[in-house]
VMD Tcl script that draws the C-alpha trace (Angstrom):
set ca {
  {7.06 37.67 5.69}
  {6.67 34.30 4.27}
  {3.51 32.28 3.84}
  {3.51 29.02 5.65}
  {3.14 25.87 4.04}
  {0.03 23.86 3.91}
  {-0.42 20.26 3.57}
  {-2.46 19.65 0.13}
  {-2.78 16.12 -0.08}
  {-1.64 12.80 0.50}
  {-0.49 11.59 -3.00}
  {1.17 8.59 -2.79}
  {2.51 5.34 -0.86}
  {5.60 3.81 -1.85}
  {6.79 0.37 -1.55}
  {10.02 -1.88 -3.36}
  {8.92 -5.39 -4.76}
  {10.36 -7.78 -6.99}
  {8.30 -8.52 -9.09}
  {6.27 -5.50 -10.94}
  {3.70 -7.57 -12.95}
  {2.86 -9.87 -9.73}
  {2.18 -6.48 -7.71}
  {0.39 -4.76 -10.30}
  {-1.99 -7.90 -10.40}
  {-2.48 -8.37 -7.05}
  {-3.50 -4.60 -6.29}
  {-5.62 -4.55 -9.27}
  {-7.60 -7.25 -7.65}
  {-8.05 -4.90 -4.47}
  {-9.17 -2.32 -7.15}
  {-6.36 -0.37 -7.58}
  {-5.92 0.64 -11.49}
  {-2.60 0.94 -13.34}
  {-2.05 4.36 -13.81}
  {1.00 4.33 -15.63}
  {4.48 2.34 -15.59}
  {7.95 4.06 -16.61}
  {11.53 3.72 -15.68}
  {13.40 6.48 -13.76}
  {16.78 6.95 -13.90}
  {19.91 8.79 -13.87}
  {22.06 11.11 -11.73}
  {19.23 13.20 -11.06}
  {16.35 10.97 -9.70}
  {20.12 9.45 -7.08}
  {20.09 13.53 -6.11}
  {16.57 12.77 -4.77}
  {17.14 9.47 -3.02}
  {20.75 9.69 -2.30}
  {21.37 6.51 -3.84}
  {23.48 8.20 -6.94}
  {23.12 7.21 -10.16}
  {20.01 4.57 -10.08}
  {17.49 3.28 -12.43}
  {14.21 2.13 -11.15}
  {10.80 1.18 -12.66}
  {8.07 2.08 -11.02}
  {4.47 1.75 -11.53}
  {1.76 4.35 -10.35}
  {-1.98 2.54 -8.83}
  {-4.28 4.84 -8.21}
  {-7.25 4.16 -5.79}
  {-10.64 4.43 -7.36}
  {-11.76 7.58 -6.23}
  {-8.73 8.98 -7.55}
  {-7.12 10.95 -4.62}
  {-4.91 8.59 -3.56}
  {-1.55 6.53 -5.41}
  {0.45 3.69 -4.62}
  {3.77 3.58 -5.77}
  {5.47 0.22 -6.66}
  {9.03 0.52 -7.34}
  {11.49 -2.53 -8.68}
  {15.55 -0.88 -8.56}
  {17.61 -2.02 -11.25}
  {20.48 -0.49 -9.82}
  {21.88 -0.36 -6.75}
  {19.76 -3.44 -5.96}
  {18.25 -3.85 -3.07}
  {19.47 -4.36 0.43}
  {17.44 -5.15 2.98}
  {13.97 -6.71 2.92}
  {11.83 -6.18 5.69}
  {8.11 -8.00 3.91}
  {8.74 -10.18 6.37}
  {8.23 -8.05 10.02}
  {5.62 -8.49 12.08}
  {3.40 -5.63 13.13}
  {4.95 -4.50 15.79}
  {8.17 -3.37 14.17}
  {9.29 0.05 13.59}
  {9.22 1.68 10.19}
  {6.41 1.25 7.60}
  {4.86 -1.74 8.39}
  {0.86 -2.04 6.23}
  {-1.06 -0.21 4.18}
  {-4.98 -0.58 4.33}
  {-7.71 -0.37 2.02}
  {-11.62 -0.12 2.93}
  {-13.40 -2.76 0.62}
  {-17.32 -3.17 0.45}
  {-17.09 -7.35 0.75}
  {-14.14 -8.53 2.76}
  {-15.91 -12.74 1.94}
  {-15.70 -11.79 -1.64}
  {-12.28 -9.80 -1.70}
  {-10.34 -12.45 0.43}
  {-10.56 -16.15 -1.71}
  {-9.76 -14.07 -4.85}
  {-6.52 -12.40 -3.21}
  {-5.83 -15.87 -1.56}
  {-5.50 -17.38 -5.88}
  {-2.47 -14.11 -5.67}
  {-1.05 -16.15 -2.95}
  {-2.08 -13.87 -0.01}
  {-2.76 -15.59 3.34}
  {-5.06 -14.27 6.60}
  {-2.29 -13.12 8.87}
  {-4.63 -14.22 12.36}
  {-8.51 -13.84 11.59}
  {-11.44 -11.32 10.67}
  {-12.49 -9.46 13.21}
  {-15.30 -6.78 14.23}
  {-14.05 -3.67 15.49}
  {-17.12 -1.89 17.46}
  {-19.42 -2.92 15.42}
  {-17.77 -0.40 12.79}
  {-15.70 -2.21 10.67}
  {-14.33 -5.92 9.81}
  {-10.56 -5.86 9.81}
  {-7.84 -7.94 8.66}
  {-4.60 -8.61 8.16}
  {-2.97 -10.33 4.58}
  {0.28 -11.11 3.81}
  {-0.01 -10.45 0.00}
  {1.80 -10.60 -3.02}
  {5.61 -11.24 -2.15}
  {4.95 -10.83 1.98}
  {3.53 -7.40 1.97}
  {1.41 -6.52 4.91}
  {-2.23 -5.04 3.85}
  {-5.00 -4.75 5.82}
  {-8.34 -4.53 4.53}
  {-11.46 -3.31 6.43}
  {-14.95 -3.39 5.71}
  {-17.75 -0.55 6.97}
  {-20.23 -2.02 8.59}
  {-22.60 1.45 9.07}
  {-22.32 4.88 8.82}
  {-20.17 5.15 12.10}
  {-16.58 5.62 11.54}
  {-13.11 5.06 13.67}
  {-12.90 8.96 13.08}
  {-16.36 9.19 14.87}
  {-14.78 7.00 18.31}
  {-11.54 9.17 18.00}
  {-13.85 12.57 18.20}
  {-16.02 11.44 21.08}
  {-13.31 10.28 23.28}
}
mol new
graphics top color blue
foreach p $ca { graphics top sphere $p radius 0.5 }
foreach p [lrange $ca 0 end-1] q [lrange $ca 1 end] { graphics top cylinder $p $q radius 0.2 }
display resetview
């Protein structure tokens, strides 16, 4: 009999940009840290993606507590050929990632010197959190939200 698989973690996000240095900075000002930056390439990594021979650099954030990685990738070859940074929300496929950040009034006028820009406003959700949407460094959709107590979406999901 075989053992089932178990989920073990979550370990990364990945997302295609243009520009490696301009992503790296702008998720380092989140508070993301470099974790390392390498190319990958060959017949091998194409057997993976289905893409064939490619050769992409990618560079590995890692969030601070260290459990979870975001994976920026820039293909050298094939190049890329579609570009979705642009969708709004309600589109199908990936469309944000968010981070939970301690001062959202801080966070934002720094990100805005990246070029990001307040998608609609801030908002209070349940008196949990303050959320927004960015578009960030080269469109990207983030959201950021900020705790406001000890209660948690997780907490509203469990009591209803």
């Amino acid at each position: 009999m075989t053992r089932k698989s178990k989920l073990l973690e979550m370990h990364n996000v990945g997302i295609v940009v243009e520009s490696l240095d301009n992503a790296i900075s702008f998720f380092e000002e989140i508070g993301l840290t470099l974790e390392g930056r390498m190319v990958v390439e060959g017949e091998w990594a194409g057997r993976v993606t289905g893409l064939g021979n490619q050769s992409v650099e990618i560079a590995m954030m890692v969030t601070p507590d260290g459990h979870t990685r975001l994976e920026l990738s820039r293909y050298l070859t094939p190049h890329t050929i579609a570009d979705h940074r642009t969708a709004p929300v309600n589109s199908l496929g990936y469309l944000r990632i968010m981070f939970r950040v301690d001062n959202l009034d801080e966070l934002l006028p720094r990100l805005a010197k990246h070029g990001a820009e307040l998608v609609g406003e801030v908002v209070q959700f349940e008196g949990m959190y303050r959320l927004c949407y960015i578009r960030g460094t080269e469109g990207l959709l983030i959201g950021l939200a900020e705790q406001l107590g000890n209660k948690t979406a997780t907490d509203i999901l469990e009591n209803s």
